[in-house]
C-alpha positions as CSV (number, residue, x, y, z in Angstrom):
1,X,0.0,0.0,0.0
2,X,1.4,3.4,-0.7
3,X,1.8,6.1,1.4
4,X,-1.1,8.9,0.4
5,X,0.3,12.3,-0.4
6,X,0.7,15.2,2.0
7,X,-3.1,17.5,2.7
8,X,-1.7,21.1,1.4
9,X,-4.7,22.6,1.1
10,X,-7.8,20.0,0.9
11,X,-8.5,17.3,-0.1
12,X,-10.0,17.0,-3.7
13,X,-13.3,15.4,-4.0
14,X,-11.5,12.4,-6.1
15,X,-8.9,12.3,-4.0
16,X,-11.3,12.1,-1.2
17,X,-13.8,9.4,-2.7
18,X,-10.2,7.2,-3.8
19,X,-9.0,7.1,-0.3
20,X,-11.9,5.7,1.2
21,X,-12.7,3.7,-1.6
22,X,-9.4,2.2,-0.9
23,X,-9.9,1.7,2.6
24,X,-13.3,-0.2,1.9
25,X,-11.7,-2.5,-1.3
26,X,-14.5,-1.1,-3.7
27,X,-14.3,0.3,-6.8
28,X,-14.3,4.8,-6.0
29,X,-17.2,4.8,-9.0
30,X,-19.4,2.7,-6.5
31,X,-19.2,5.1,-3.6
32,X,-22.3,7.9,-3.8
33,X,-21.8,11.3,-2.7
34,X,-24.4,11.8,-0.8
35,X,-25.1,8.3,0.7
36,X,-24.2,7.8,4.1
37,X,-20.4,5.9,4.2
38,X,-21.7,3.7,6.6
39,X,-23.8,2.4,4.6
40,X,-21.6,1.7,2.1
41,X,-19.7,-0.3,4.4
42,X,-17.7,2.4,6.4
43,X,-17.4,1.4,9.8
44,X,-16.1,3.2,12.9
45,X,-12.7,1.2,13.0
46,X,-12.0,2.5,9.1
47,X,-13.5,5.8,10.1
48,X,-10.5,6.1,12.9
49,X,-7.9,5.3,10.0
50,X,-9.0,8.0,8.2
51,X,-9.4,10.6,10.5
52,X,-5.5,9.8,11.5
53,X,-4.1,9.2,8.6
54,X,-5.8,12.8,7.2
55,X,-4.4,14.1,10.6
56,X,-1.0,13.2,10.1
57,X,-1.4,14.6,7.0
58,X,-2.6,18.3,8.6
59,X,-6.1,18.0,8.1
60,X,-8.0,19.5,11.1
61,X,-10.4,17.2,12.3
62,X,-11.9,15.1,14.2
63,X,-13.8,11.4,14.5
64,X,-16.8,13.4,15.5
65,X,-17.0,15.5,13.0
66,X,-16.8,13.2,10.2
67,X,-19.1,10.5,11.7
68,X,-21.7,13.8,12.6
69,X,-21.2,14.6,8.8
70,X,-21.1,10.9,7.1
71,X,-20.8,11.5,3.4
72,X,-18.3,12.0,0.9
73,X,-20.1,15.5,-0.1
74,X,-20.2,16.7,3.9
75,X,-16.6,15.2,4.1
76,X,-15.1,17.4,1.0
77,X,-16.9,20.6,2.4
78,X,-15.7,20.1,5.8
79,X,-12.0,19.4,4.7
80,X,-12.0,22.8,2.5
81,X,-13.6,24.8,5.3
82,X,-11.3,23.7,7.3
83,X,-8.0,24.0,5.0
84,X,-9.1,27.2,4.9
85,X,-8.8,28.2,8.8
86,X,-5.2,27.0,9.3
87,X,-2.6,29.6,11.3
């Protein structure tokens, strides 16, 4: 598995749906924008692995405010808002 590349800015919406379609082992095509990840199979154990792996990678966030916020479109909003705010 590679390692992903750095969060400069945000996360792109592709780049967003590819890393959690990698995480769950399905095809990024299959996952919907604005269906709830968990069900499509996200659970809170993969959830975790996201939120610290995008944290290591300078995102600002937090378990809570993906699982309050559980699709891909909420998800990509969040992580540009949030881009945005950095000091």
């Amino acid at each position: 598995m590679s390692t992903p590349p750095p969060i400069h800015h945000e996360l792109s919406p592709d780049q967003l749906r590819r890393e959690v379609a990698d995480l769950l082992g399905v095809p990024a095509g299959q996952l919907a924008a604005d269906v709830s990840l968990p069900d499509q199979g996200l659970d809170s154990v993969r959830l975790m692995t996201l939120v610290e792996n995008w944290r290591a990678r300078g995102a600002e966030l937090t378990f809570a405010d993906l699982a309050e916020r559980p699709t891909l479109k909420e998800w990509s909003e969040l992580l540009a808002i949030r881009a945005g705010h950095h000091g």
